[in-house]
C-alpha positions in Angstrom: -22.6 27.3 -11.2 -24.5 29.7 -9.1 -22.3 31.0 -6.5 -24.7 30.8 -3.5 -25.7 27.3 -4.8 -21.9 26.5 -4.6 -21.6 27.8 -1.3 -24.6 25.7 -0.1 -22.3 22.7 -1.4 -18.9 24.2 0.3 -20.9 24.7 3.6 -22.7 21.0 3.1 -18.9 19.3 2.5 -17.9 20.9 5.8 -19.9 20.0 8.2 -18.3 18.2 11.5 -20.0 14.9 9.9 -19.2 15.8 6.5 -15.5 16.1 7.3 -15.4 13.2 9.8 -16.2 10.7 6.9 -14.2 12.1 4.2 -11.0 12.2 6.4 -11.9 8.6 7.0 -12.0 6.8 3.8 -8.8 8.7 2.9 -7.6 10.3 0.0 -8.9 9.4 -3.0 -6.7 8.3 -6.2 -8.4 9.5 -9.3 -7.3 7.3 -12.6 -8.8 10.1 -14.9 -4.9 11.5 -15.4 -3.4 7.9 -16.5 -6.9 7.7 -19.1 -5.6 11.3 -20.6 -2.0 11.1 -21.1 -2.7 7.1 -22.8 -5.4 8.8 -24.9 -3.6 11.6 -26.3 -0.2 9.7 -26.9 -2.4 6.8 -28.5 -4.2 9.4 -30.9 -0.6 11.1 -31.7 1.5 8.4 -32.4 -1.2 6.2 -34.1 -2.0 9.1 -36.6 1.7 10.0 -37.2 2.2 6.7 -38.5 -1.0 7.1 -40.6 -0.2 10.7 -41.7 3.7 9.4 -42.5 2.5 6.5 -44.5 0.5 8.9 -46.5 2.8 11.1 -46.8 5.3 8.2 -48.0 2.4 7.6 -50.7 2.0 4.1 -49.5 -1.0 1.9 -49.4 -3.9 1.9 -47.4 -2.8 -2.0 -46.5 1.0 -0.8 -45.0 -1.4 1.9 -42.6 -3.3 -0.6 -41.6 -0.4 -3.1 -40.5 1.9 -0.8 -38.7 -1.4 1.4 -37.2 -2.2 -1.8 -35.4 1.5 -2.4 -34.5 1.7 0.4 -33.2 -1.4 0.6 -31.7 -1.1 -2.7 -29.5 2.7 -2.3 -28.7 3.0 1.1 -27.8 -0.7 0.9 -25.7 1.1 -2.0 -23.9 4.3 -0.6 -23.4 3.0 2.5 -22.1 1.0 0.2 -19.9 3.8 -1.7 -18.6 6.0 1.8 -18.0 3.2 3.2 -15.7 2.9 -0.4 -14.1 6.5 -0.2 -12.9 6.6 3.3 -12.3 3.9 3.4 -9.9 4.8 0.0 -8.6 8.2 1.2 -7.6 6.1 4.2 -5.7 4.2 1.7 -3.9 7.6 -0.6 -3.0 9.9 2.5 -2.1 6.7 3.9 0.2 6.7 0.3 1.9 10.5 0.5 1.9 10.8 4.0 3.9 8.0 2.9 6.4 10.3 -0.5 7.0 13.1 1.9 7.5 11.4 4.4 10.0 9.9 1.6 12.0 13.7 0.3 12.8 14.9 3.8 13.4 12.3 4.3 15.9 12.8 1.2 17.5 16.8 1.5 17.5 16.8 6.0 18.5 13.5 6.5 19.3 14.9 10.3 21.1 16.5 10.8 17.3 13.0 10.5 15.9 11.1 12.1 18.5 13.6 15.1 17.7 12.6 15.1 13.9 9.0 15.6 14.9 9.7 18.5 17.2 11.8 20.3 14.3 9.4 19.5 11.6 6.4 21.3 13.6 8.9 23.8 15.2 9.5 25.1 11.3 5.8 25.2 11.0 5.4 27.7 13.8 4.8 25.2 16.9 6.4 26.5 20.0 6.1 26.3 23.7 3.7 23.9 25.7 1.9 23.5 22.3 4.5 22.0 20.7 5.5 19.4 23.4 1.9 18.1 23.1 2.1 18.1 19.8 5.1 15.5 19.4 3.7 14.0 22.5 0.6 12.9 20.5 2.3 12.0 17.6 4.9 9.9 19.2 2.6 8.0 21.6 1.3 6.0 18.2 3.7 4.4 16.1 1.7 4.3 13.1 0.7 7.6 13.1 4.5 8.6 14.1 5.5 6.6 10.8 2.5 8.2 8.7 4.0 11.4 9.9 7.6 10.7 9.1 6.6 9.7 5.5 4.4 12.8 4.8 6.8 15.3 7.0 9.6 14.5 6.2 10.2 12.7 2.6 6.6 13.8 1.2 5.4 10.5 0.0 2.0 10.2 -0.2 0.4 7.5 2.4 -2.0 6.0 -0.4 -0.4 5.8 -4.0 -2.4 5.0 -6.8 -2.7 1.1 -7.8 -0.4 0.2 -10.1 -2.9 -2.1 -12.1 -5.4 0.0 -12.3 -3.4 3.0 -13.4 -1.6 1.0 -16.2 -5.2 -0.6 -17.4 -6.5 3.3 -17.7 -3.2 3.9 -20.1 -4.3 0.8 -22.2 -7.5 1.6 -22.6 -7.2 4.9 -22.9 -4.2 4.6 -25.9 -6.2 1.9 -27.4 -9.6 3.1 -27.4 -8.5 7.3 -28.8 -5.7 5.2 -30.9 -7.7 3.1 -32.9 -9.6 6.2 -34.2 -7.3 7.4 -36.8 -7.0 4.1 -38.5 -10.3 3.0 -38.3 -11.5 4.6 -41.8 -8.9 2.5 -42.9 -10.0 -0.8 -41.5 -13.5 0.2 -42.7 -12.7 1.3 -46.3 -10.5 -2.0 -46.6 -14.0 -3.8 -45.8 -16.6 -1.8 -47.3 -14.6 0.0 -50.3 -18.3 2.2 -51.1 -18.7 2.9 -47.7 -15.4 5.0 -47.4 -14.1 6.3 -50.0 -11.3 8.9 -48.5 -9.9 7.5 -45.5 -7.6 10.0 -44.9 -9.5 12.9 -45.1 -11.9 11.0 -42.4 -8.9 9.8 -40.3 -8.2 13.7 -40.0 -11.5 14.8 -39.0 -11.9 11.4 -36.0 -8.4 12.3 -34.5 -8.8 16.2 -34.7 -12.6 15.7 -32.9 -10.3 13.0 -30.3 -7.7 15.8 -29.8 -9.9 18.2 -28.7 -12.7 15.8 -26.8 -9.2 14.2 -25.1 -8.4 18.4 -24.0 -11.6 19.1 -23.3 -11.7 16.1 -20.6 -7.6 17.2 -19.7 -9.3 20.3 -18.3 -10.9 18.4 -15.4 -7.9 17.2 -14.1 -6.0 20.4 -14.5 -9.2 23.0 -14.0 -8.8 24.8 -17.4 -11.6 25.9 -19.5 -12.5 23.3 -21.5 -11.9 25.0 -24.6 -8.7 26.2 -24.2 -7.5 22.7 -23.0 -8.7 21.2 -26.0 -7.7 23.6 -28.4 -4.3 23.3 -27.1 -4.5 19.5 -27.6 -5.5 19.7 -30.9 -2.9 21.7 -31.4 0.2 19.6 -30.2 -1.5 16.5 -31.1 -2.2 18.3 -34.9 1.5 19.7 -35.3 3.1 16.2 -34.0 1.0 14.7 -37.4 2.3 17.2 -40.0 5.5 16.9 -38.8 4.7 13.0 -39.6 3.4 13.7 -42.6 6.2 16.0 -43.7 9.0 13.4 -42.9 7.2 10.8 -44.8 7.1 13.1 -47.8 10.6 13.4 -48.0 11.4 10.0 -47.2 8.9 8.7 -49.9 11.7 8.0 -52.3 12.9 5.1 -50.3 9.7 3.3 -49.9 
């Protein structure tokens, strides 16, 4: 981007009005993280069990049935794991903001104390920082908001549980159906696809690096790098896959 386009933007996003309304509707939880971890750990583990059933020499049938075992109960355990995870977030935030409401109903001086420390350490002093706790204090929600922020650093607005588990599902079973889907294909139209395999290679390399491409955003890395380096984790998990069922192919 242009840099005096850019600052343009900076100086349009910063505006007394500008700032007034985005400080108003609050932080904003972005789902894109939950979609990129489900995707890449839906593209790995759905091709290692298609690169270890090749490797095992097995038929295309066998890929088919555990891909889409896999594919479903995985997706919807991960699901279920991020569910609960952020759902305890949300229940031990509602839990400590319970628990500072009693304490500064039972030793209000206790808490008012905590608030003069906590902006004392960040370089408050003198008249400045009496009015400081002063202001804070005189409204008990923004006392607790404090408190949780300050002092255990909890966020105020978690992300949704349900919403962050349905970005996991989708994402696992959307990028994880892709390296078994020139199976499902080939099973149905034998002429159409002819080496499933090789084709189940070149879909889940492309997802790899689409999936680390669209990683970058969330952790502002070129785009190529990020999805070079996911096709690279994401390509040694499969030979390592494919490896094991090589040498386990005797017992099948």
């Amino acid at each position: 981007m242009n840099a005096n386009l850019e600052n343009q933007e900076l100086h349009a996003e910063h505006t007394p009005d500008a700032v007034r309304e985005r400080l108003r509707q609050g932080p904003a939880n972005t789902y894109l993280g939950d979609f990129v971890y489900g995707a890449i750990d839906g593209a790995v583990t759905t091709f290692a069990v298609v690169a270890g059933v090749q490797g095992a020499g097995l038929s295309a049938s066998i890929v088919i049935i555990l891909g889409l075992a896999n594919l479903f109960a995985d997706g919807f355990s991960m699901a279920a794991g991020n569910f609960l995870a952020h759902r305890a977030e949300a229940q031990h935030l509602d839990r400590v903001r319970r628990m500072e409401a009693r304490h500064i109903e039972a030793i209000p001086h206790g808490e008012r104390e905590e608030i003069r420390q906590i902006f004392a350490d960040k370089g408050f002093e003198g008249e400045v920082l009496d009015q400081v706790v002063a202001t804070i204090t005189a409204n008990e929600q923004r006392w607790i908001d404090t408190m949780i922020t300050e002092e255990f650093g909890l966020s105020l607005a978690p992300p949704r549980p349900w919403r962050s588990a349905s970005a996991t599902f989708i994402a696992f079973n959307v990028i994880g159906a892709l390296p078994i889907l020139p199976f499902i294909v080939g099973a149905i139209w034998p002429s159409l696809v002819t080496s499933p395999f090789q084709l189940s290679i070149a879909m889940t390399a492309l997802a790899f690096f689409a999936v680390g491409a669209l990683k970058a955003r969330v952790v502002e890395q070129r785009w190529t790098i990020s999805g070079a380096e996911t096709l690279a984790v994401g390509g040694a998990a499969a030979i390592i896959a494919y490896i094991v069922g090589v040498l386990l192919s005797g017992l099948a």
